[in-house]
C-alpha positions as CSV (number, residue, x, y, z in Angstrom):
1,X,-35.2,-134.1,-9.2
2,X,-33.8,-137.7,-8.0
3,X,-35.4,-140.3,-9.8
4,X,-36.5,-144.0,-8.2
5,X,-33.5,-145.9,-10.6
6,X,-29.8,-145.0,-10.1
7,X,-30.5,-141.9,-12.1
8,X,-31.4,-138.2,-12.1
9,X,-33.5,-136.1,-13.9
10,X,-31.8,-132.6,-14.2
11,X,-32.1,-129.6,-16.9
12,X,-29.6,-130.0,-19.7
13,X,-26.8,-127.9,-20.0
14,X,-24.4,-127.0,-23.4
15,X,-21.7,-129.5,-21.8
16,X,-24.6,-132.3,-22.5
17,X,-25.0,-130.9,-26.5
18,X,-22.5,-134.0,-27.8
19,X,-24.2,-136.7,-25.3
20,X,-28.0,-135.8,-26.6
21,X,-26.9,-135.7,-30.4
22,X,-25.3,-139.5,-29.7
23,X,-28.6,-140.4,-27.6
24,X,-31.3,-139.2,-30.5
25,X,-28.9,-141.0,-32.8
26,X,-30.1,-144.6,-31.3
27,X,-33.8,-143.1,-30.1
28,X,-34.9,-141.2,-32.9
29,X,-35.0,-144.3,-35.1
30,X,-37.0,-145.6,-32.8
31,X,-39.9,-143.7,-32.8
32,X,-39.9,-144.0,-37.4
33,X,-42.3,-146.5,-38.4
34,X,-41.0,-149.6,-40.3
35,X,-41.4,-148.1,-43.7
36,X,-38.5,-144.8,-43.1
37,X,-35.5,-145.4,-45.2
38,X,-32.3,-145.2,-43.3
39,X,-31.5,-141.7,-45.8
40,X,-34.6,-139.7,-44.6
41,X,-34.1,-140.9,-41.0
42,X,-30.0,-139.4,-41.5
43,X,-31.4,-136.5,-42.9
44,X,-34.1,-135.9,-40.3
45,X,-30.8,-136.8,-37.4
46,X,-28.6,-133.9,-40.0
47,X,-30.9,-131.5,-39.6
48,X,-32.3,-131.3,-36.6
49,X,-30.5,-133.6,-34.2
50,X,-27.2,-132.4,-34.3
51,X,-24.6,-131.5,-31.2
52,X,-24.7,-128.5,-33.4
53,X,-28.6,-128.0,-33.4
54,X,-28.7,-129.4,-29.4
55,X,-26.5,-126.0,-28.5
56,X,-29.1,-123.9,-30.2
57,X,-31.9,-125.8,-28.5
58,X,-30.2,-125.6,-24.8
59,X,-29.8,-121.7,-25.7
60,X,-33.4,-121.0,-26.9
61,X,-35.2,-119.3,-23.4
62,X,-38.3,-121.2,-24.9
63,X,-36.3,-124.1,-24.5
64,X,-36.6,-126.7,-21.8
65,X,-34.4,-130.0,-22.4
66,X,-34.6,-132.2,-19.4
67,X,-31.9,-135.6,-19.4
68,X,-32.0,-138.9,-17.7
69,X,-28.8,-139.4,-15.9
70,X,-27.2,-142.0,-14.5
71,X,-24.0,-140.3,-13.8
72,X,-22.1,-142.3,-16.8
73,X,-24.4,-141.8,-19.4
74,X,-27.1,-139.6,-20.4
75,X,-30.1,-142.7,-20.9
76,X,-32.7,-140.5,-21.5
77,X,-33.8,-137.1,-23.2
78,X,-37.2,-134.8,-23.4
79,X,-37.5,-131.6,-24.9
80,X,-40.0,-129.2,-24.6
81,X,-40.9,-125.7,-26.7
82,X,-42.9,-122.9,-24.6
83,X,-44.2,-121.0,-27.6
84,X,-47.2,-121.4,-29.5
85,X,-48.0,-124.0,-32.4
86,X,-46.8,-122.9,-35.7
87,X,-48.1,-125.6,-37.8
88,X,-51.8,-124.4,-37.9
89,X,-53.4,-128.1,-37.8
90,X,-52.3,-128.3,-34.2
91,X,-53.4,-124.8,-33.4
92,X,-56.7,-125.4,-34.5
93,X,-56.4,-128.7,-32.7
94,X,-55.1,-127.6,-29.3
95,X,-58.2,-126.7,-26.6
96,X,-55.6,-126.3,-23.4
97,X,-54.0,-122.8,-23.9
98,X,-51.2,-121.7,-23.4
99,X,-49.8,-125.2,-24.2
100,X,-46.1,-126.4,-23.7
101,X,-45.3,-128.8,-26.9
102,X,-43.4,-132.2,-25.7
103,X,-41.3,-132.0,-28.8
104,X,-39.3,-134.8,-27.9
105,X,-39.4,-137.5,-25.3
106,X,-37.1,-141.0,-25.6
107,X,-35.5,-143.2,-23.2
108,X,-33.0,-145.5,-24.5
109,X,-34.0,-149.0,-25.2
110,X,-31.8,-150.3,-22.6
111,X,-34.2,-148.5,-20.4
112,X,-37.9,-149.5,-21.9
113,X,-39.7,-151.4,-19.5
114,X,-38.3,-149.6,-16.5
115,X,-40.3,-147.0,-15.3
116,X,-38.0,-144.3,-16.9
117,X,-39.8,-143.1,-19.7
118,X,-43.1,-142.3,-17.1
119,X,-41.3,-140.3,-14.7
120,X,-39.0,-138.7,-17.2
121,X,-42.7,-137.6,-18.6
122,X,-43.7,-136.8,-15.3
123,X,-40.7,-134.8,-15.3
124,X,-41.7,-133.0,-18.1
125,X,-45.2,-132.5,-17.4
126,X,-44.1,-130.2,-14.1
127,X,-41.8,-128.3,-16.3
128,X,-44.7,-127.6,-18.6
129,X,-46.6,-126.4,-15.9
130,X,-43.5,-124.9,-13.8
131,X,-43.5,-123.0,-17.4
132,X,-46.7,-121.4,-17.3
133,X,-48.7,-124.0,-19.6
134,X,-52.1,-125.1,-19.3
135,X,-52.2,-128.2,-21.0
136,X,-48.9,-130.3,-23.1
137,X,-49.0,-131.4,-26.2
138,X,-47.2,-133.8,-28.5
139,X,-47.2,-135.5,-31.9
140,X,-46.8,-139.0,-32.7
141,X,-46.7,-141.2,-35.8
142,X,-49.8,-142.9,-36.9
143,X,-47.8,-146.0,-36.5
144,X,-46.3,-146.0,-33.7
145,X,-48.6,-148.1,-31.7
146,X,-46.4,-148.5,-28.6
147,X,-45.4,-144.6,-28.2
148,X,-49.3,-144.3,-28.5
149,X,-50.2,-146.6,-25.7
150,X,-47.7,-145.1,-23.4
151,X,-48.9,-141.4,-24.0
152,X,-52.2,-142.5,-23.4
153,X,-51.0,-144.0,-20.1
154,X,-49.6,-140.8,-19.5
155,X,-53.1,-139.0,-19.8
156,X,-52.9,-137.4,-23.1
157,X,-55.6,-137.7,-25.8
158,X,-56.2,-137.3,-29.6
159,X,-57.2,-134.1,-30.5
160,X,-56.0,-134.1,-34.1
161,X,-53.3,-135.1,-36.6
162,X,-50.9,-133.3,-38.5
163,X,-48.5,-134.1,-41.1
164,X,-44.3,-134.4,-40.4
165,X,-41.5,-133.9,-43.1
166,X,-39.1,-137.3,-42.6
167,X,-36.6,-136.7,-45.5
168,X,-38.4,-137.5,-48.4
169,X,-41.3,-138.5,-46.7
170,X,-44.4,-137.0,-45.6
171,X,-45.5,-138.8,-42.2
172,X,-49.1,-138.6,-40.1
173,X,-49.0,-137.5,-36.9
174,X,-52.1,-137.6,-34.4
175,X,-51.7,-134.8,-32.2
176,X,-52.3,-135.2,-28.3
177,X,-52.6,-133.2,-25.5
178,X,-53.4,-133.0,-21.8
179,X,-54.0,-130.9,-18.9
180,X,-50.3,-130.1,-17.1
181,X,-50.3,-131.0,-13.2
């Protein structure tokens, strides 16, 4: 999939495992709201961010990670999980069945502003449906006013919320979701 910038969008492969972990490193914090200590937001990166956990992702069949690449530099990053909602608030939430969860989506800052982060989502959105899913779905702090505005660019729409372990921490989450192209 060429993209419009001097980039690609392209499936992920193990050889990209080192390149995500370094890329959620500087996006995941991102996405925290003002309040996350830098100790949960390492432990949340420890635990689940990892080149480490980015190899078990990329070798999960359920697993789709898709990567913005600009031939230098991996700029971008979605992942997405084709298996039903464990946590049981989005279950009861979700009304577009089967639904592909957009567990992860984040552009580097260098590359807010740009157009990246929509088609990297439009990206996405095909893969969910090239997948088999109805609708998408996707949670997102409470506070994060600007991730919120951009999803509902994107055509997704509270459904419900859900809590999120950060650390220490217990985070809200509204849940979104949308129909899949």
């Amino acid at each position: 999939m060429e993209g419009t910038m001097s980039h690609t969008i392209r499936k992920a492969t193990p050889d990209d495992a080192g390149a995500l972990a370094a890329l959620a490193a500087v996006t995941f914090p991102l996405a925290c709201p003002p309040s996350s200590s830098p100790e949960d937001i390492s432990a949340h990166l420890a635990n689940t961010l990892t080149e480490r956990h980015f190899r078990g992702y990329l070798a999960d069949p359920d697993v789709t990670v898709l990567v913005l690449d600009s031939g230098h530099r991996l700029n971008g990053y979605s992942l997405l999980v084709n298996r039903p909602a464990a946590d049981p608030d989005v279950a009861s939430a979700l009304t577009l069945l089967p639904s592909v969860e957009v567990s992860k989506c984040y552009v580097h800052p260098e590359h807010h502003g740009l157009g990246a982060a929509a088609e990297l989502m439009h990206a996405s959105l095909q893969a969910a449906a090239d997948a088999g899913g109805a609708g998408a779905w996707l949670g997102v702090n409470s506070q994060n006013a600007r991730a919120i505005r951009f999803y509902e660019k994107s055509g997704f729409r509270k459904v419900g919320t859900k809590s999120f372990q950060l650390g220490r921490t217990v985070e809200h989450d509204f849940v979104l979701e949308r129909e899949v192209p």
